[in-house]
C-alpha positions in Angstrom: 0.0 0.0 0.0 1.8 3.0 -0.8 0.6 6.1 1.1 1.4 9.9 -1.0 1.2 13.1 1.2 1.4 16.4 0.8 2.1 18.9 3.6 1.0 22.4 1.9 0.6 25.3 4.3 0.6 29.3 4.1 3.1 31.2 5.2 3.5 35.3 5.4 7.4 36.8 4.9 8.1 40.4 6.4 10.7 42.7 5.4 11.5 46.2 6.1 11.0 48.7 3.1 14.2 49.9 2.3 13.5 53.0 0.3 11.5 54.4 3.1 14.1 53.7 5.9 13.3 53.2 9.8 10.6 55.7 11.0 8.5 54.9 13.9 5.0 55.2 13.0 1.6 55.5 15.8 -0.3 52.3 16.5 -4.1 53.2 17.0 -4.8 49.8 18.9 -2.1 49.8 21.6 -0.9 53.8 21.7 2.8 53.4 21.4 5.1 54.6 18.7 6.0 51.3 17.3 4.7 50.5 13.9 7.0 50.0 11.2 6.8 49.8 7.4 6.9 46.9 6.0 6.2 44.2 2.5 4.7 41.4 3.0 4.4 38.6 0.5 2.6 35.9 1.4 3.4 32.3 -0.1 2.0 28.9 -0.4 5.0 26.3 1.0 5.0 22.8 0.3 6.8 20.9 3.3 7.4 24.2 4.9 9.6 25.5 1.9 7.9 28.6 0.1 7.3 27.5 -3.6 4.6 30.1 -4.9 4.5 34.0 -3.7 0.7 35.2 -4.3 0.3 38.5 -2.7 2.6 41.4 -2.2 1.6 44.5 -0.2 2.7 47.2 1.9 1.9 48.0 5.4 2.5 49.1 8.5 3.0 46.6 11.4 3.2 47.1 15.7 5.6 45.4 17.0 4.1 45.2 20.0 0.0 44.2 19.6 0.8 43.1 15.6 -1.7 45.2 14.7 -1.7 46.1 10.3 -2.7 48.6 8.4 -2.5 49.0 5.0 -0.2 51.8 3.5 -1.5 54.0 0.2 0.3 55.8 -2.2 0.1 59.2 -0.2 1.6 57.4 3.2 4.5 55.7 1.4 5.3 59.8 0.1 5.0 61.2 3.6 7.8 57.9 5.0 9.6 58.7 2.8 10.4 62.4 4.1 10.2 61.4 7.2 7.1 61.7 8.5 5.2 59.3 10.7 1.8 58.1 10.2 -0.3 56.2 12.5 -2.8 52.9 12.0 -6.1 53.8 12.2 
């Protein structure tokens, strides 16, 4: 009897967005001054190895609560001359 498995989970990668550097953004949710930008592509894995991106975006993430927000064209602008924006 031969027996043929798959083990196929979802998996989400985070990396800092280098052209908009390190600026400490306003989380809504928990009131502290740590949300970062960052993209996120999110993958399908096969045995735990990411074989197939299918979304891409950019956001803002707390480090502390892990609340998201999405970021817009206009957002992205204002990180990238410094100035903070906050999750709503």
């Amino acid at each position: 009897m031969d027996f043929c498995f798959f083990l196929v989970g979802f998996k989400e990668f985070n990396k800092p967005l280098p052209d908009v550097g390190n600026v400490a953004c306003y989380c809504g949710h928990c009131h502290n001054q740590s949300a970062f930008p960052m993209r996120t592509i999110n993958c399908i894995t096969l045995f735990f190895i990411p074989v197939l991106p299918f979304y891409f975006h950019k956001r803002l993430r707390c480090n502390i609560c892990g609340t998201t927000g999405t970021l817009n064209q206009e957002a992205l602008e204002r990180l990238k001359q410094g100035q903070p924006v906050a999750i709503g």
